[in-house]
C-alpha positions in Angstrom: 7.2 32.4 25.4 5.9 33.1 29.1 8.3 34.1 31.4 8.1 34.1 34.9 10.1 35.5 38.0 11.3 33.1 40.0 10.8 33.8 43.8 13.7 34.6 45.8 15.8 35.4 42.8 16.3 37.6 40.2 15.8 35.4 37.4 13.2 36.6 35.0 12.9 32.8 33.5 11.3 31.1 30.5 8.3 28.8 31.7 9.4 26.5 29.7 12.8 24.6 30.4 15.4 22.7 27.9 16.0 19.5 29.7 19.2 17.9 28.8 19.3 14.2 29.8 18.7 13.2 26.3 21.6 15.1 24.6 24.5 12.7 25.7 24.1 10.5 22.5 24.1 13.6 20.1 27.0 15.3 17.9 27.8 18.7 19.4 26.2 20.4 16.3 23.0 18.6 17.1 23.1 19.7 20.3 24.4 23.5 19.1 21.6 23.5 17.0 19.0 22.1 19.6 20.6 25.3 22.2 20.1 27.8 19.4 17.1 27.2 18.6 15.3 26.9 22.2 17.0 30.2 22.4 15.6 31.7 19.6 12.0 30.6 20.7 12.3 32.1 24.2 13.7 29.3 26.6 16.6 30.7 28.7 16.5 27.9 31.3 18.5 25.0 30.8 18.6 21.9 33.1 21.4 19.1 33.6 22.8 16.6 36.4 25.9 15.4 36.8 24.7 11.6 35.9 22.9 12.6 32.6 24.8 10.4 29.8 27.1 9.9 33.1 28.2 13.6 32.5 27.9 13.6 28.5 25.4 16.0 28.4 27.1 18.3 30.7 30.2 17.8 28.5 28.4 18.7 25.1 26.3 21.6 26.3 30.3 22.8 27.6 31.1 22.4 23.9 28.4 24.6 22.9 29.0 27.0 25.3 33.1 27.2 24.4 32.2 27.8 20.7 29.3 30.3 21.7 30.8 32.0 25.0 28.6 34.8 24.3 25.3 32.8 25.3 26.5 32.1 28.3 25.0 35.2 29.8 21.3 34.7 28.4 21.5 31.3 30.1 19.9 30.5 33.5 21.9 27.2 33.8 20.6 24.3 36.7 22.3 21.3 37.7 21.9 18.1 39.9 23.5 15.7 42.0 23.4 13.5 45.1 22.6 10.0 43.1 25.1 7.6 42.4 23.7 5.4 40.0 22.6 1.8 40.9 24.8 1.8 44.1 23.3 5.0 46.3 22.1 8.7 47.0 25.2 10.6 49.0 24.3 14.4 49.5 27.6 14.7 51.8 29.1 17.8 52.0 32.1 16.3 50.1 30.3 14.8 46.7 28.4 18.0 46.5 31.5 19.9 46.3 32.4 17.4 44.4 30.2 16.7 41.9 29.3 20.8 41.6 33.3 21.1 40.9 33.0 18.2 38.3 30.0 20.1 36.4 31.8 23.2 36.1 34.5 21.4 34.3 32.2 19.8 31.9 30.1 22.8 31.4 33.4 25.5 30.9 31.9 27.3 32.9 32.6 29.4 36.0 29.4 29.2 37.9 26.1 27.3 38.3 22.6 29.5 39.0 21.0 26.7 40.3 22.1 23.4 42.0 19.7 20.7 43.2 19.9 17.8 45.7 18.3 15.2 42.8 16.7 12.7 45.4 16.7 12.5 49.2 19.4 10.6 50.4 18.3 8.7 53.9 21.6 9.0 55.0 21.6 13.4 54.9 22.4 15.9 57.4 21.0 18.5 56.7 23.9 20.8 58.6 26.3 18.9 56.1 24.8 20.0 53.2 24.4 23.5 54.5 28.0 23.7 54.9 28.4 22.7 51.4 25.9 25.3 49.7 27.5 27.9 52.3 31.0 27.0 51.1 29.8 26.8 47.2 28.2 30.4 47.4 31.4 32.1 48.9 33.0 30.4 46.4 31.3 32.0 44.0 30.5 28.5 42.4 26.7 28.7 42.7 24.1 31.3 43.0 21.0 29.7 44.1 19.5 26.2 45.3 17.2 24.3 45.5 15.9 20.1 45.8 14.6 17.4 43.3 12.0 15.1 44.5 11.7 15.9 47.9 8.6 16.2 50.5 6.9 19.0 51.8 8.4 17.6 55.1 12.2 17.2 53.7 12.6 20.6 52.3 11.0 21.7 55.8 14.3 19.5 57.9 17.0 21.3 54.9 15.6 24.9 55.1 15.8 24.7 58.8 19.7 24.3 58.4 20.3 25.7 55.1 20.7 29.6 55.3 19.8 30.1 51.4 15.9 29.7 50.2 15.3 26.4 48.9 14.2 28.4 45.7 12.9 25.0 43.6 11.2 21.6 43.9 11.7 19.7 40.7 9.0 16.8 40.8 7.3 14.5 38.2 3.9 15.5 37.4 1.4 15.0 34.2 -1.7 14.5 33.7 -1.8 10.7 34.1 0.9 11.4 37.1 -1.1 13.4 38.9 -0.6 12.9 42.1 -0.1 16.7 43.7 -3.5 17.3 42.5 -5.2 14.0 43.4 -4.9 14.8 47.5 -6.1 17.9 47.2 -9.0 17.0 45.1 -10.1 13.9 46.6 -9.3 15.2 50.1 -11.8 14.2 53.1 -13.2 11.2 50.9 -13.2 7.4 50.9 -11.5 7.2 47.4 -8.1 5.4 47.1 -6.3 8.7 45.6 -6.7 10.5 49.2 -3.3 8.5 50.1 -1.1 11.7 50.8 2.1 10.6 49.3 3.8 13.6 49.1 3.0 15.6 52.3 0.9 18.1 50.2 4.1 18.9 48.1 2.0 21.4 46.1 0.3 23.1 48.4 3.7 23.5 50.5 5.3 24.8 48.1 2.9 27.3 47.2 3.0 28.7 50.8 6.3 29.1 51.0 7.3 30.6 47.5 9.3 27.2 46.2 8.7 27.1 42.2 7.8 23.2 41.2 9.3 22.3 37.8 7.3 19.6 36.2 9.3 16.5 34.8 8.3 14.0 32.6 5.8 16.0 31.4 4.7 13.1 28.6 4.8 10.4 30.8 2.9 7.4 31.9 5.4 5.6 33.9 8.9 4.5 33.0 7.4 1.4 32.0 4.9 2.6 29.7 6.6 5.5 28.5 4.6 8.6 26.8 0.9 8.4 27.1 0.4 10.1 23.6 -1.0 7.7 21.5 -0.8 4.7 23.7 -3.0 2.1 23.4 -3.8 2.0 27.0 -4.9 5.8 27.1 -7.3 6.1 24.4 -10.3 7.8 26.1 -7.4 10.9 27.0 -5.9 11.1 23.6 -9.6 11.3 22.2 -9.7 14.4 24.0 -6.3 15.6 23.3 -6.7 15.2 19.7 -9.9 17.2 20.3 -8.3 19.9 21.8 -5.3 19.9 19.7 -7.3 20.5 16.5 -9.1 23.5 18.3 -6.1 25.0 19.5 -4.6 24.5 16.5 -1.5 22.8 18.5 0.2 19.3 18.8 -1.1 17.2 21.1 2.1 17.5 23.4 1.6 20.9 23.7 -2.0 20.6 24.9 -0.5 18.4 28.0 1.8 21.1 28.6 -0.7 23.3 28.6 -2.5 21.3 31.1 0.0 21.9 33.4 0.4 25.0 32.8 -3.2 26.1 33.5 -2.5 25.2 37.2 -1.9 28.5 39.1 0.9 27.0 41.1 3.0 29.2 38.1 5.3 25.8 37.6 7.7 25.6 35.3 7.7 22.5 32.9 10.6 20.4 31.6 11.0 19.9 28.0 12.9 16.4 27.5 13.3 16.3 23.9 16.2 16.7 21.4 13.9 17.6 18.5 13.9 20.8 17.0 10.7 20.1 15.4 9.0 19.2 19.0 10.4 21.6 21.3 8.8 24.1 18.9 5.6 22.6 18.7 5.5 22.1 22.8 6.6 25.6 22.9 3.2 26.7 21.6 2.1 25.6 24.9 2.3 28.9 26.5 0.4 30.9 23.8 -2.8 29.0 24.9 -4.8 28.9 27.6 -7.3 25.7 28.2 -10.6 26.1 29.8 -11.4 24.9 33.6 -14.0 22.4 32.1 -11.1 21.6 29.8 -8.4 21.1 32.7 -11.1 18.7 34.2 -12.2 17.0 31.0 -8.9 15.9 30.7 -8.2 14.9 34.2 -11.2 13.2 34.1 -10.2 11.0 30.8 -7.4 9.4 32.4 -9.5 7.5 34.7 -10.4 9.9 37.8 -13.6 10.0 38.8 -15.0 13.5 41.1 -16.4 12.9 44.2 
């Protein structure tokens, strides 16, 4: 496993990253056995938010941890809030304490390393949530911070206010989402993917040392789910397959890899609760693809090059 340093802290962190949305319908032996064994294969970064499984997962990772207390300290440990599902986004000073309070509880434990804003809340002042990662730190309650899904612009207006480096930038990328790359590469031309949607997120974030986790990794769309094997997505999976039998690799682990190959450095999100394929996406990091590679398979998803 590839580890990286994460700027601005002193975090020498996996690349890859246990995401634990999924966990909240599991047995805590599931997910005991799920924590061990990212362990084992070199993932020290775990990431929650206070609404996965509407704090389930928070709750069994806590169970985990109060049976292996011990692990505690080979954990990097992130969490999220700010959304309040189906009725609004509220990053006041007051649900962040909040909800960072709440967390601890369910993880049983004493301190967060990382806590994110999960989405941009129209409503924010930024002096507000200063106050709250001011108070949080000198509480002892969080270490670092950081924002999920938020413009090159919006983490511009926070670090203004906030005294801390924004140290993260958790946003959804793949190869079919591939928007971060698409402005850059199809910048100064007529084609529809110029639209900057994002404030050049990517290249922001490069400038100003903020890591960018990948989510979603997999993904199509919510709608359409993974693009592995879906019928929409042949001509990329043609090539996957390809370069998953030379790599000797799943085919997840070559869309990782993808990512990966980027020299952004990012970080990538694992979202599943399978032994058997966080391993095999774990193999991700032992190989590296090609630049005619990287291209081949942005190119079979349906962009074209200038």
């Amino acid at each position: 496993m590839k580890n990286i340093q994460i700027k601005g802290t002193n975090f020498s962190s996996s690349q890859l990253i246990l995401g634990c949305m999924r966990i909240a319908g599991k047995k805590v032996e599931e997910v005991e056995t799920l924590v061990l064994e990212a362990l084992k294969a070199g993932i020290n970064f775990f990431d929650h938010a206070d609404i996965y499984g509407r704090g389930n997962s928070e709750t069994l990772f806590g169970e985990v941890l109060k049976k292996h207390p011990e692990l505690r300290s080979q954990m990097i440990i992130q969490t999220k809030c700010g959304i309040i599902p189906g009725k609004m986004y509220d990053s006041s000073k007051e649900h962040i304490i909040a909800s960072v309070k709440a967390s601890l509880e369910r993880l049983q434990t004493s301190y967060i390393d990382i806590l994110l804003i999960h989405r941009p809340d129209a409503l924010s002042d930024p002096k507000e949530i200063s106050e709250a990662f001011t108070e949080l730190y000198e509480a002892g309650l969080v270490k670092y911070f950081g924002i999920s899904n938020y413009s090159a612009a919006q983490i511009e207006l926070l670090q203004k206010y906030v005294k801390f480096p924004l140290i993260i930038n958790q946003i959804q990328a793949s190869i079919v989402h591939s928007g971060i790359f698409d402005t850059g590469i199809f910048m100064n031309t007529i084609n529809e993917k110029i639209q900057d949607r994002d404030g050049s997120v990517l290249d922001y974030c490069r400038l100003n040392d903020v890591t960018i986790q990948a989510w979603s990794p997999i993904q199509a769309s919510w709608a359409e789910g993974s693009f592995l094997d879906h019928p929409d997505y042949e001509k990329l999976n043609l090539v996957l397959d390809r370069l998953a039998q030379k790599y000797s690799v799943d085919k997840s682990a070559i869309a990782i890899a993808w990512l990966l190959r980027h020299p952004a450095n990012m970080q990538v999100i694992l979202g599943t609760t399978s032994v058997k394929h966080l391993l095999e996406s774990c193999k991700a990091t032992d190989i590296t693809i090609t630049r005619e590679e990287w291209y081949e398979l942005y190119l079979a998803q349906g962009k074209p090059l200038s």
